[in-house]
N, C-alpha and C positions, 0 to 999 in steps of 0.2 A: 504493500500500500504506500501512496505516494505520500511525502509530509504533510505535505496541505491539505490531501482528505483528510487523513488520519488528524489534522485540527480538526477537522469538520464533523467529522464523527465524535470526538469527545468535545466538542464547542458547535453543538446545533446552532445555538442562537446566532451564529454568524452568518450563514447559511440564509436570513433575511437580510436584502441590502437595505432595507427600511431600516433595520437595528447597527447598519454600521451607518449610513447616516447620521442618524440618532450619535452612535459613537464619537462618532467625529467633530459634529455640533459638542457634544461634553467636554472632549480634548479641545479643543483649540478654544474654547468660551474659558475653560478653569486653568489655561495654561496662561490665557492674556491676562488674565484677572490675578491669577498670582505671582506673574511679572511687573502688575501695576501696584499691586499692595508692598512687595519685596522692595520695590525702589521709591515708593513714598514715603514708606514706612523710616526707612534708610534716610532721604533727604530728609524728612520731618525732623527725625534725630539729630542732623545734625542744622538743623535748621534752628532747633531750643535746647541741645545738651543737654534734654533732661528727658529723665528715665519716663517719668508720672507720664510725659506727651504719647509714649506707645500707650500706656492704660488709657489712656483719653480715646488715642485713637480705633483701639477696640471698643468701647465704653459705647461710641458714638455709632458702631456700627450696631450694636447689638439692642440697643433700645429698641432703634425701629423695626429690625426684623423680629422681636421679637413682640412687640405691639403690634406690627400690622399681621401676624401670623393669625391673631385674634378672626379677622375677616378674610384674608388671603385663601385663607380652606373652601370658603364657604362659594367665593367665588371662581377659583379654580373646577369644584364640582358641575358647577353649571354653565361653563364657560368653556369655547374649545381650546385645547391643551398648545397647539399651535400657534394656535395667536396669538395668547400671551406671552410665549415663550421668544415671539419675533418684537411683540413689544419692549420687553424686557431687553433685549438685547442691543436693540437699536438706542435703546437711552443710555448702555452699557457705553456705547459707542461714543457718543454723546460727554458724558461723564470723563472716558477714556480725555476727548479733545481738552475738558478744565485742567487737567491731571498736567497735562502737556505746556500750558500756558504758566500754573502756579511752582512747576521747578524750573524753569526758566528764571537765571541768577539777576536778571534787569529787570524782567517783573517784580521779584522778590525786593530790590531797591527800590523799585520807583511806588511798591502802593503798600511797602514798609510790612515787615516780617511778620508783625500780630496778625496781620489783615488773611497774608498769604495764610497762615498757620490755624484758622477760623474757617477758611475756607474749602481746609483739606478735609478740618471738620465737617463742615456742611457736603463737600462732594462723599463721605465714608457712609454719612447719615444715608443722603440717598442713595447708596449702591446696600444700605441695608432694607431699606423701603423695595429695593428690586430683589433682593436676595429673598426675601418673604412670599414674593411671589413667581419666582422663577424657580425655587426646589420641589412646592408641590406640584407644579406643573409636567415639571422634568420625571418626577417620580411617576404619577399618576400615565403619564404618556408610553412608558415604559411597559408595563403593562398590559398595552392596547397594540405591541410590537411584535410579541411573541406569545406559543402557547406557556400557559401556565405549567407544563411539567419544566419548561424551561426556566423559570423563574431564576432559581439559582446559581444557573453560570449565566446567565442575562445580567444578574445583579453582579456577578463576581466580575463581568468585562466592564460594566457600567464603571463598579469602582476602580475596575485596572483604567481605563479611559482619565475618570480624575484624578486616582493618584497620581498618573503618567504626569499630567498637565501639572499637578500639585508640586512634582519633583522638578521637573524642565520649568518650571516657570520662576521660581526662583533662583536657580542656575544662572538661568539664562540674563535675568533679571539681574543678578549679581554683576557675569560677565558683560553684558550690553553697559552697564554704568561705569565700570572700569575700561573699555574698547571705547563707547560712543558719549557717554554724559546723558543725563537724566533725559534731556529733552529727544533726541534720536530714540534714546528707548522706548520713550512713551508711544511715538508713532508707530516703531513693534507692535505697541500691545492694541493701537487702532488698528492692525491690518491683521493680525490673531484673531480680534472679536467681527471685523467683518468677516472672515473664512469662515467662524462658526454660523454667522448669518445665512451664507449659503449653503452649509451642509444642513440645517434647522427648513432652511425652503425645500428641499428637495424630498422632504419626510410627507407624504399626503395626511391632508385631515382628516381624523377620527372623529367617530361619533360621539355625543357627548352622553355618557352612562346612564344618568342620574335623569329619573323621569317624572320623580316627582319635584317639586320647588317651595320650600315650606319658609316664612319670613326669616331673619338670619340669626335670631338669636333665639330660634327653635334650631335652625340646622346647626348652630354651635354648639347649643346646649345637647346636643344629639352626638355630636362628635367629642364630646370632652366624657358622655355617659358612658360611652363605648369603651374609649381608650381607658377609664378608671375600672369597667367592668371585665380588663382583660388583663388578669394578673403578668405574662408573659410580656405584652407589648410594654407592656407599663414599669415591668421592671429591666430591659436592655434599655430603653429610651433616660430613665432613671442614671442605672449605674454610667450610661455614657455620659449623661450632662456632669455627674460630680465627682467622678473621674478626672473628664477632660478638666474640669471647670481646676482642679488644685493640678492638675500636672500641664501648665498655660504656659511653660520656661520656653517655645518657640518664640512670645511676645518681647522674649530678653535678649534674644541673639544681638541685636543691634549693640546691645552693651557689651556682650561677650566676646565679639567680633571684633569693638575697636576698641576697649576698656580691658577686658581681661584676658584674651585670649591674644590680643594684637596680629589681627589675619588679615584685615582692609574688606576691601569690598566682594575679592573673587574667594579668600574665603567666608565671609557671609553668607556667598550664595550658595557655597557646599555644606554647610553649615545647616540652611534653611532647607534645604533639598535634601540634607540628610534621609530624616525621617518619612518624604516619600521613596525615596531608590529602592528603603528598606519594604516597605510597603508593597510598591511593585513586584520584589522578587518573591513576595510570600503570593500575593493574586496570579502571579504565574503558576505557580505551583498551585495553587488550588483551582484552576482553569484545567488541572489534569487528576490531582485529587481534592474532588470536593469534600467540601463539609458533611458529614451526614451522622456520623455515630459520636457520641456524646460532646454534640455542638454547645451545648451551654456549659458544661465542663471547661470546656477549651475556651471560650469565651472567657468568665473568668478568671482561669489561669493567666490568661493574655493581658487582664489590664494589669493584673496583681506586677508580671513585670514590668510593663510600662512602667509603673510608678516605683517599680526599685532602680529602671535606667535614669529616669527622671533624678532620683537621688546621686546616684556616682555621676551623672551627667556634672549635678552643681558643685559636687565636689570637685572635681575634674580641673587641672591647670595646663593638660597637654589636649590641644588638639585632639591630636588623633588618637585620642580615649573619649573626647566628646562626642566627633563625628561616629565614631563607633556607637555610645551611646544614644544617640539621635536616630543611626540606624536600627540597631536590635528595638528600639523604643517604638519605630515606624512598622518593625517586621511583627508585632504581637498586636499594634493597634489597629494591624489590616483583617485579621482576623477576627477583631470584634464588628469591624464594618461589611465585610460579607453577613456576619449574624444577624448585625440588625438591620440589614437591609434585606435581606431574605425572609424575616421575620415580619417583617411592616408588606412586603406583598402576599406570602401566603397569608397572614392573618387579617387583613383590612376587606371589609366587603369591598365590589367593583366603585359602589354609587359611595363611597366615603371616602376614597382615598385622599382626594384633594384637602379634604381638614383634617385625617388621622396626619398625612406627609406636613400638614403647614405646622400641626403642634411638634410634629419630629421638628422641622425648622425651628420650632422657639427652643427645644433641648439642647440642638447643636449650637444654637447660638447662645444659649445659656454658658454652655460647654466651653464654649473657645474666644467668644468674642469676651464673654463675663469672664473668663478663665485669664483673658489678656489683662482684662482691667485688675480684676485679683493680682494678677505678677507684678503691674507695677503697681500697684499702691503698695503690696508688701516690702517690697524692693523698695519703695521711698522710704519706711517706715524701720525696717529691719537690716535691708542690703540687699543687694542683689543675688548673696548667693544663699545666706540662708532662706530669702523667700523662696527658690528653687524648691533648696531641699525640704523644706518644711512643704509644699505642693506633694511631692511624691510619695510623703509621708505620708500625707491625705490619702492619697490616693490609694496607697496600700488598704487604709484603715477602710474606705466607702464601700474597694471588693469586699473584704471580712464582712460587712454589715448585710450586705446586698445576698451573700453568697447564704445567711440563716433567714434572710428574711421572705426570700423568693426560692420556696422550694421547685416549682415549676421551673424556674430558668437551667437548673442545676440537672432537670431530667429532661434538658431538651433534645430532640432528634429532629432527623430529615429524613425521614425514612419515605418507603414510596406511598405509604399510603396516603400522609399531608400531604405530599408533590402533586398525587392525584384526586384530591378530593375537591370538591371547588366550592363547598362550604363550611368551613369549622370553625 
């Protein structure tokens, strides 16, 4: 058998060019986007030499995606999944061009640093305003691409797709600012989010599921009854938000990179790309063997490390004992994200996904945006490396907690008969 079937037979999902669309639209939308964050994030830093400005600047993302999640579901459900997702993008675009104009170092003179620095605020704000409505959509659409026994290597390529972008985009984002300067880069990550534009057009629209239309804060209250009535969903969404939320030491690189570590910019961006590389090489591998037998076992074991790499990570004064740590940190956290993404489509009805996916949106952004702002406040407050380690600490303690408190997560499987049931 030639290589390429023989992907095709253990990765059916491929096998729809609708689904590598789809793919592509993901890769190149979360490759631009974490080229644009890696080098604002970078210019911001050193735009205020102060730590608190990364906690702001997650702070500012995570409000609104985490408030507009509130509605974002409700209108996702009865709205086609397409054209949001083209709206979203375009203003991604949009957003991209401010980015462009505020690291530019005569902009930054001529309309005086608070202004420029307020205003990175306000462009984060709204890319969290679209991130609330661009995940449940992206999720939900997913879905409507492949048969349901596919779910789980759908989901496992979906996440190889962002991880891939999540690693290259900060790489890249590193290297493009050390080679060209902020402003070159920026126009990268315009021409990354228009490609995802056209791979996003080329995906036909789907029918919209949801056949009933009930006022919206019945269809909220309908989706939050759900998710609190499903011990399962309720506890992976859980242990990822307070996990991620104390092991947020990605938000510190910036300081570790030019403060304690002393690497510059190219490595920053190996640094930040660490923990996806790690990532990718675990979703390869599970694109050949999947998850199936004691998935929530594995699951847990996997943040529990996280949060011990997270700990030697801050301790850490060499290099490359941290990028090690960043990776082994990336290679255990990829396995929690096939589970809970695997989880949230067998277990969400067809006509709910859009609000079970937009409150996943408030966890994650709970997780990482609130996890950033946690880093730096402690970091102002304590230092930057005991807040680290004190994160990872947490994070050890939230598995123990989660692991007595959700017996169901603990006896999860993938066996065939959830792959094939289409209502549980």
């Amino acid at each position: 058998m030639r290589f390429d079937k023989a992907i095709l037979v253990k990765n059916r999902s491929l096998s729809y060019a609708v689904f590598r669309n789809y793919l592509g639209f993901r890769f190149c939308l979360i490759l631009g986007l974490n080229m644009q964050i890696t080098i604002v994030s970078y210019m911001l830093y050193q735009l205020t030499g102060d730590v608190l400005s990364l906690g702001k600047l997650g702070l500012w993302e995570a409000i609104p995606a985490i408030g507009c999640s509130f509605i974002s579901g409700h209108f996702v459900d009865n709205k086609n999944k397409k054209s949001l997702l083209i709206f979203c993008t375009v203003l991604y675009i949009f957003l991209a061009a401010l980015y462009f104009f505020l690291v530019q170092p005569h902009f930054q003179e001529l309309w005086g640093y608070k202004l420029v620095e307020n205003l990175i605020y306000t462009g984060t704000f709204i890319g969290g305003v679209l991130r609330a409505f661009l995940s449940p959509s992206a999720f939900s659409l997913l879905s409507q691409l492949v048969p349901r026994k596919l779910y789980p290597n759908a989901t496992t390529w979906s996440s190889t797709a962002w991880q891939t972008g999540a690693v290259a985009g900060p790489l890249f984002g590193g290297l493009a600012l050390a080679a060209f300067g902020a402003g070159l880069s920026m126009i990268l990550v315009v021409i990354l989010i228009l490609t995802a534009l056209f791979f996003i057009s080329k995906v036909p629209r789907q029918p919209i599921l949801r056949t009933t239309f009930e006022p919206i804060l019945k269809s909220l209250s309908e989706g939050f009854k759900f998710l609190f009535s499903k011990q399962l969903i309720l506890s992976v969404l859980a242990l990822d938000m307070f996990a991620v939320l104390f092991g947020g030491a990605v938000a510190l690189l910036p300081v570790f990179a030019k403060d304690i570590l002393k690497v510059g910019e190219v490595g920053y961006g190996w640094l930040r790309a660490a923990p996806g590389i790690g990532s990718i090489l675990t979703l390869m591998i599970l694109t050949w063997l999947p998850l199936k037998k004691k998935a929530g076992q594995k699951m847990l074991i996997s943040f529990a490390v996280f949060g011990l790499t997270i700990i030697v990570f801050g301790w850490s004064k060499s290099v490359y004992l941290s990028f090690a740590m960043l990776l082994i940190g990336g290679m255990f956290d990829a396995v929690s994200v096939v589970i809970r993404g695997t989880v949230l489509q067998l277990y969400t009805p067809d006509a709910m996904r859009g609000r079970v996916s937009a409150i996943n949106t408030m966890f994650i952004s709970s997780s990482n945006e609130l996890g950033a702002a946690e880093s730096g406040l402690t970091a102002k407050w304590f230092g930057t490396i005991p807040a680290v380690i004190f994160g990872g600490i947490m994070t050890m303690a939230v598995v123990g907690i989660t692991s007595l408190a959700a017996p169901k997560l603990r006896k999860l499987e993938f066996d065939e008969q959830v792959l094939n049931e289409k209502n549980i």
